[in-house]
N, C-alpha and C positions, 0 to 999 in steps of 0.2 A: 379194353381191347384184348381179345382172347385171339390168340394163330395158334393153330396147329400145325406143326410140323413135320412132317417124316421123308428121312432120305434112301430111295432104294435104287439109287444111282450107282453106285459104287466107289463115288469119287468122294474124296472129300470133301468138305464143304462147310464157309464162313457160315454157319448156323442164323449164331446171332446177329451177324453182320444183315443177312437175308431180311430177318425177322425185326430188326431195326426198321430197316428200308423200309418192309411194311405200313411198320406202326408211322413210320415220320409221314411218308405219303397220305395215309388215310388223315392222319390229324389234321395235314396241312390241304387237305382237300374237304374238312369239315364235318367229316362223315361221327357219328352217334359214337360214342368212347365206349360202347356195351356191344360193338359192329363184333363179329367171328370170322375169319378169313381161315382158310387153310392152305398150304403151300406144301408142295408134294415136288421131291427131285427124281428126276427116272432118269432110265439109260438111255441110249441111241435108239434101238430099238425098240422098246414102249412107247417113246415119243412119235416114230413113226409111224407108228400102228396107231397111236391116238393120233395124230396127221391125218391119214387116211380116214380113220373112223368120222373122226367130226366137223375135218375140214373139206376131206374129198380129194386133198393133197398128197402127193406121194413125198417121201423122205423126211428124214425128223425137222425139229423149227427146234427154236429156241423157247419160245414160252406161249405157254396156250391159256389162255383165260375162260372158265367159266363160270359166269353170274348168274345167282341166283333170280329167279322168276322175280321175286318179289323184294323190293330194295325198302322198303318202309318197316322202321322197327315197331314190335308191338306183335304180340300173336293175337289178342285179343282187344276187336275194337272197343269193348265197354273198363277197359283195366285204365287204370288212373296213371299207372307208370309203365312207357313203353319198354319194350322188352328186347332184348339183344337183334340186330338185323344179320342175317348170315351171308355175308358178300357175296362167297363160292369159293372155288377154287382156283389155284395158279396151279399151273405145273411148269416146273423148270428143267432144261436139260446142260447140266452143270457140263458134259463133253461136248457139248455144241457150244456152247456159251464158250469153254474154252479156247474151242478155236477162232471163232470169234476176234476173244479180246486181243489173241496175238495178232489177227490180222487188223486188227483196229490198232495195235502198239498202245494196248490201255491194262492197265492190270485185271485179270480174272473175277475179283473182287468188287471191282467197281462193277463190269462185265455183267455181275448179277444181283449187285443192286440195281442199275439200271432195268433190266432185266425184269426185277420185282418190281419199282416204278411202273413200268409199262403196264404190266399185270394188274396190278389197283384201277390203271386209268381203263380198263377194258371193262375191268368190274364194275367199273361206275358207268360205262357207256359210251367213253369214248372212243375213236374208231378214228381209222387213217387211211380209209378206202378213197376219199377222194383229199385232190390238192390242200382244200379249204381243211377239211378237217385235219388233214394229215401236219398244217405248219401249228394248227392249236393244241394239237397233241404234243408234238415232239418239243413245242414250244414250252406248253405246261410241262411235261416230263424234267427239260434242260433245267428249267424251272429251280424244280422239287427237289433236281438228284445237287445241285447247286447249294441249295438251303439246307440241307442236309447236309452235306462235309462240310460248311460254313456251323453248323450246328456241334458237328461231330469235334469241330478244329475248338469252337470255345469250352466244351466240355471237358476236353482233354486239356485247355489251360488254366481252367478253374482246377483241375483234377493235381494237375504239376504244383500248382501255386498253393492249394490245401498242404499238401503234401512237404512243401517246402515251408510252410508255416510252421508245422506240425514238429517238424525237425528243429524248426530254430524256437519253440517254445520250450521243447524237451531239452535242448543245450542250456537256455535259461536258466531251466526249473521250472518251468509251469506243470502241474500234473495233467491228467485227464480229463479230472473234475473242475480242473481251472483254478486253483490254487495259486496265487500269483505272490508263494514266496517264495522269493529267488533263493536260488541255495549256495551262493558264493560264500570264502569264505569268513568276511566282514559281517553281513546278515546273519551269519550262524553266530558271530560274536555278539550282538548284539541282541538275539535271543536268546543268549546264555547258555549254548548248546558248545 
């Protein structure tokens, strides 16, 4: 999975927090592990102006999705091994999104992974113009963005629990290399050190 990313937003912004989002959404939706996505942050104003230009819409949005013409990887039908698919692109507007989250009372953060979720689900096709479509969408989205800080939550306690190993083998004595001779000092007696 290849993203691209660039921020000409001005704000700051969870990068890789974004560019997670991505990646977890495309896996957990199936999509080719060679797929290219780009994800672009603008200001208020860019957004708007892309508003108007490709929606018709006046005033900035929160995230505008465009996919690619052609979702099948492979550039060449006679090639044995298909070839990276290019999604399209997301574009996000990190001060839209921010007000947003405060009026949702949800953090900024989530705000635009969510945000990024929706943007995948656009680039694969799905769409929320009508009722039906709109509860399968937001339904998948809840989904994704769920399985995801369910993901994020065991990583981080595998991550604690490594870490806390790591500390109580080097209290032992264990080396790096896994050396498992303890270095109290009875064992040094007994190796005549």
């Amino acid at each position: 999975m290849t993203i691209e990313f660039a921020n000409e937003s001005g704000v700051d912004v969870p990068d890789q927090l974004i560019m997670d989002s991505a990646r977890f959404a495309i896996a957990a939706l199936d999509v080719n592990p060679a797929a290219e996505l780009s994800v672009l942050c603008v200001d208020l104003d860019t957004m708007a102006d892309m508003h108007v230009q490709w929606m018709d819409l006046p005033g900035p949005t929160d995230v505008m999705s465009f996919p690619m013409d052609e979702l099948v990887p492979g550039s060449r039908p006679d090639s044995s091994e298909p070839g990276p698919a290019l999604l399209g692109d997301i574009v996000l507007c990190p001060e839209f999104a921010a007000r947003q989250a405060k009026e949702a009372r949800h953090s900024f953060e989530h705000e635009l992974s969510v945000l990024t979720v929706h943007g995948v689900l656009h680039l694969l096709g799905y769409d929320h113009a009508e009722p039906d479509e709109e509860r399968e969408m937001f339904g998948l989205q809840a989904k994704i963005i769920d399985e995801f800080y369910a993901d994020r939550h065991r990583t981080a306690q595998r991550a604690r629990q490594s870490a806390k190993d790591d500390r109580l083998l080097s209290n032992i004595g264990f080396t790096e290399a896994g050396d498992a001779r303890p270095t109290t000092p009875r064992a040094e007696e007994e190796d005549g050190r």
